[in-house]
N, C-alpha and C positions, 0 to 999 in steps of 0.2 A: 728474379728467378728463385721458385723456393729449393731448398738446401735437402741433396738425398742425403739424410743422415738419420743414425740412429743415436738418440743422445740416454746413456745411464744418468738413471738419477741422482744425485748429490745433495747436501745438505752442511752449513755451514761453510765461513768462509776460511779456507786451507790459506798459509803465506807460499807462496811462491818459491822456488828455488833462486828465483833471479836476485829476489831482496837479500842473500846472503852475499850480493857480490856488488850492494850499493857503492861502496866506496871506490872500487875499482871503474865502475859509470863514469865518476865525478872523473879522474885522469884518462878515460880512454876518450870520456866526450872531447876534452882538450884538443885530442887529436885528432880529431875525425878531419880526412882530406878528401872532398869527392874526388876531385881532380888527381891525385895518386890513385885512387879507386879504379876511374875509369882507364886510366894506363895501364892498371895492370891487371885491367880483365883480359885481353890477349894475349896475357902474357903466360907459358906453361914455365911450371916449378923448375922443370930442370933444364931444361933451357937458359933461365933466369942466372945459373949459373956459369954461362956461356955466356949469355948477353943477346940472344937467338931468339929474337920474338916468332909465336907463333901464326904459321899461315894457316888461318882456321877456317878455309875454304877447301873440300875436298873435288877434286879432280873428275874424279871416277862415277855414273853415276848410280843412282841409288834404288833400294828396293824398298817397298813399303816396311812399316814395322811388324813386329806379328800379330796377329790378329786378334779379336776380343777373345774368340775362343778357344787360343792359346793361355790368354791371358787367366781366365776362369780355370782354365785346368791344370795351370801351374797354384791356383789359388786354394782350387779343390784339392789337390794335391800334396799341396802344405797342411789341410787340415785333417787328412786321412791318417790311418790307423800305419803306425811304422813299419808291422810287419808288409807291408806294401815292398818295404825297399829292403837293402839285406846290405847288412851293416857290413864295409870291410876295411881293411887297412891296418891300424894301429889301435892297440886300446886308447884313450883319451889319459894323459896327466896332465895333472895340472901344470902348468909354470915350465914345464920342459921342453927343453930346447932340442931340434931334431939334429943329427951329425951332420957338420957344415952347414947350418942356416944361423950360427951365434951374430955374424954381419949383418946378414942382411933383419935379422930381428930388432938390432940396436938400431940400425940405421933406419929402420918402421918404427924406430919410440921417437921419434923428435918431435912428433905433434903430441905425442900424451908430455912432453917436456914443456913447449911452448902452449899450447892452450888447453892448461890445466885440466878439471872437471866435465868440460864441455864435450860432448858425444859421450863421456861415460855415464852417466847417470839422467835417470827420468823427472820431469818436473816434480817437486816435491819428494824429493828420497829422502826416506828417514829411517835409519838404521834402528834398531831394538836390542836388549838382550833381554831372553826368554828363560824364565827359570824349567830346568827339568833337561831330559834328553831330546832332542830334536826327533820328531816320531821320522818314523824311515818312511823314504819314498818325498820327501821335503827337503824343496830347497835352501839351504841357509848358507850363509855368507858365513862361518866358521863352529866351531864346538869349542867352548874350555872350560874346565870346571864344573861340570856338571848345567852348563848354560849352553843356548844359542842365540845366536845372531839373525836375526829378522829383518828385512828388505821391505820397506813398503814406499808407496808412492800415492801422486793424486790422478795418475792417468783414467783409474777406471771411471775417473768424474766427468771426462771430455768426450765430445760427439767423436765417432770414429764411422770413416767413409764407408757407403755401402758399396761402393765400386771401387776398386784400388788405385789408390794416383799412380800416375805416370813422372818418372822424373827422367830426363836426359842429360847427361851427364860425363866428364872421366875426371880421375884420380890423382891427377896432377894439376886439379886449376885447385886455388883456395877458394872462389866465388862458392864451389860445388859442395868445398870440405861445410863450408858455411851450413848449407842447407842440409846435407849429410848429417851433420850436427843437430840441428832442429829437428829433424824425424827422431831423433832416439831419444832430445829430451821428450818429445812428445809421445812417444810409443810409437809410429807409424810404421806399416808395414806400404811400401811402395813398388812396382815393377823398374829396374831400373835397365834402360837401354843404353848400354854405354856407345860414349861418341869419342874415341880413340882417334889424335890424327891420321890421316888416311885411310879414317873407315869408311869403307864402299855403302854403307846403310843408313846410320841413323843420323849421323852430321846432314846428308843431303836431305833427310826429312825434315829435319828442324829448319833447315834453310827454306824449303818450299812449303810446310805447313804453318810457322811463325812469321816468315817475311826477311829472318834475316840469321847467318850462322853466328848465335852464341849461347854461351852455356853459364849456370844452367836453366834449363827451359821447362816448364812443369805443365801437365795435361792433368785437368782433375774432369772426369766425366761424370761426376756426382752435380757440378752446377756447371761446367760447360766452360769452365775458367782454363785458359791457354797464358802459359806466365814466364816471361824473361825476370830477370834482375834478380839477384839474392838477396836484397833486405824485402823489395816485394814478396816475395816468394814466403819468407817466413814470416814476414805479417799475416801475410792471407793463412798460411797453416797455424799460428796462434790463434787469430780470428774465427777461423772456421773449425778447427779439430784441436783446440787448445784451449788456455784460460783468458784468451785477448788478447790483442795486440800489445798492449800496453804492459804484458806482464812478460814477453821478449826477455831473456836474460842476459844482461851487462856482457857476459862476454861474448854475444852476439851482436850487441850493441855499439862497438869502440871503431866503426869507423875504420880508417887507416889501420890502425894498431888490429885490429881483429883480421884483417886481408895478409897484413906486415906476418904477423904470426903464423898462422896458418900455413904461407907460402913458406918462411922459412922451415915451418915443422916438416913442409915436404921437400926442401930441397936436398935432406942427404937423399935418396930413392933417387936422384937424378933424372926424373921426367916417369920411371917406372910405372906403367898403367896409364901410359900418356899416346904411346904409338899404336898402330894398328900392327898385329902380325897375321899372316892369312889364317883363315882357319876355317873348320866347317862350321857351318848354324844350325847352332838344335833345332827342333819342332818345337819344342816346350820350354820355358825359362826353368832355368836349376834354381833350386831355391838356396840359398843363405840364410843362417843365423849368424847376426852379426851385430856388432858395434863400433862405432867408428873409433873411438881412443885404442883399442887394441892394433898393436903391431900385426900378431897373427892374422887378424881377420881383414888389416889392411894389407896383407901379403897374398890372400888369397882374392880379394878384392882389384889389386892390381893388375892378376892374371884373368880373370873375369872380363875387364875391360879393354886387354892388350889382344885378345881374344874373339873380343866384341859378339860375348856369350851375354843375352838376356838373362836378369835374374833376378827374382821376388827375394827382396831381401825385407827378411823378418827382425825388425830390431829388437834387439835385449841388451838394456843398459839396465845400470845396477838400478830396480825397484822394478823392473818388467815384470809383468805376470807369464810372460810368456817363458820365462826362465823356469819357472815350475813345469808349463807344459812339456817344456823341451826334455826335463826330470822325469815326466810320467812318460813320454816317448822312450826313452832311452835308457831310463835310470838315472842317468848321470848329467851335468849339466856342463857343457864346456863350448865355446866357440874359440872360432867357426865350425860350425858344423854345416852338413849340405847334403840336401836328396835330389838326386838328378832323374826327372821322371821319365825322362829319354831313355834309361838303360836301368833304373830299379835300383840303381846303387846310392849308398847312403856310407858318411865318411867323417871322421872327426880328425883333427890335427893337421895345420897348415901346410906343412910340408908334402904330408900325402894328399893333400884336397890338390895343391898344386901340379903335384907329378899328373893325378886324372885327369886334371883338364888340358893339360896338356898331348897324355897321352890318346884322350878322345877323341879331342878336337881341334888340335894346334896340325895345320898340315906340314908334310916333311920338310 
């Protein structure tokens, strides 16, 4: 089947981000256990610390997911003009911690603790220092001295879907973090249909459109590809919207040790983003700017899924170009940020992105 993609042209061959993390290949290959692997795909994070495997058959039955033409207009949507939405909440700082969220922020650092660089940055980041003043209206990674700091990447060298993948998904398996991970080194911006236990919707789809409930499950309608397993899964998006399979980065690569990790980085959250809570369902997916290593944006990511709100999440890992867009929307560049095209509102700072979904959509 030929490939809907639109491929930027490139030239020369770029090294890899993965080859910085050769040596670490060499001890994680040691460990690779499929057999721990597959045990502990059922198994959710914080349960794990109970000893509670997961019943990952929902009860209840299901409704379709939302439609293509939801899908498009939550797309369309992301790429429209800000003034659409009408900014409220909190001004954006940087690095600040809202009153009463110091816990639960430390306890969202344990994956930026246990799996290093991985979700934070794009294939190929390479930092710069720029002589002069950083011209305004541009994103940079710091000022000092009359210098700035420069973000670049090889993303804009990779074919990028012309229809948006589908991922199904929740926030407590490590299988998921895996592939979460792989969209942001890759740039991808994907729909994600979270599948929280006992949610009435998208679990029972994955059961009746794949063959069988697990996670995560990947729909790309660009070539027609329907995908279980998360090493599958990030081969085929290196392959197909990346630099090859073959160029997969080492901490994607370690087998046991990569699943061991991950899960622990999510065990303090104790399953958080793992359950279903009732709530209403948009018409439209909210969108997300997001990145998987931030606490923050795994804080508002939890409630996404515990919600079982749809939602286009745009990644920005450090060398995204999409960081600068988010700069000329807003001025400012901070995640998470999120426009919710169901009510026109547009939000930055975790704490308050939490309180609205809540308050919009979490029923009494």
């Amino acid at each position: 089947m030929t490939r809907r993609v639109s491929r930027a042209s490139a030239s020369g061959d770029n090294v890899s981000t993965s080859k910085r993390f050769q040596r670490s290949a060499i001890v994680c290959a040691a460990l690779r256990d499929d057999q721990l692997s597959r045990a502990l795909r059922t198994i959710d994070t914080g349960s794990l610390m109970r000893g509670v495997i997961e019943n990952t058959v929902p009860a209840t039955p299901a409704s379709p997911p939302s439609t293509s033409s939801n899908i498009e207009t939550a797309t369309s949507a992301a790429a429209s003009d800000a003034d659409a939405f009408v900014l409220q909440g909190p001004e954006p700082r940087k690095f600040a911690v809202a009153d009463g969220e110091l816990a639960n922020v430390l306890s969202a650092s344990g994956s930026f603790i246990t799996r290093a660089v991985s979700g934070a940055l794009c294939e190929g980041w390479t930092p710069s220092v720029v002589e002069g003043e950083c011209p305004p209206g541009t994103y940079t990674l710091g000022e000092f001295g009359g210098r700035y700091l420069k973000e670049t990447s090889d993303v804009g060298m990779f074919p990028r879907p012309e229809i948006t993948l589908e991922l199904y998904e929740f926030e407590g398996c490590p299988f998921c973090r895996k592939v979460r991970e792989a969209v942001v080194w890759l740039d991808l911006d994907v729909i994600v249909y979270p599948c929280p236990q006992g949610g009435p919707t998208y679990r029972e789809f994955v059961k009746s459109d794949g063959g069988k409930s697990q996670f995560p499950f990947l729909v790309d309608k660009n070539t027609g590809k329907k995908m279980y397993e998360s090493d599958d899964i990030i081969d085929y998006l290196y392959e197909t919207y990346g630099p090859g399979k073959d160029r997969v980065p080492s901490l994607l690569r370690a087998g046991a040790l990569t699943i061991l990790t991950a899960g622990f980085g999510l065990a303090p959250r104790l399953g958080a983003g793992s359950r279903y809570r009732t709530a209403k369902k948009p018409d439209t997916p909210v969108t997300i700017w997001s990145y998987e290593a931030s606490p923050f944006c795994k804080l508002v990511r939890e409630k996404l899924v515990e919600l079982e709100i749809p939602h286009l999440m745009r990644s920005v890992g450090r060398g995204s170009p999409k960081r600068q867009e988010l700069m000329d929307r807003r001025g400012v560049f901070q995640a998470p940020y999120i426009e919710d095209p169901n009510t026109g509102v547009a939000l930055f700072e975790s704490a308050a992105i939490v309180k609205y979904l809540e308050d919009t959509y979490a029923s009494a």
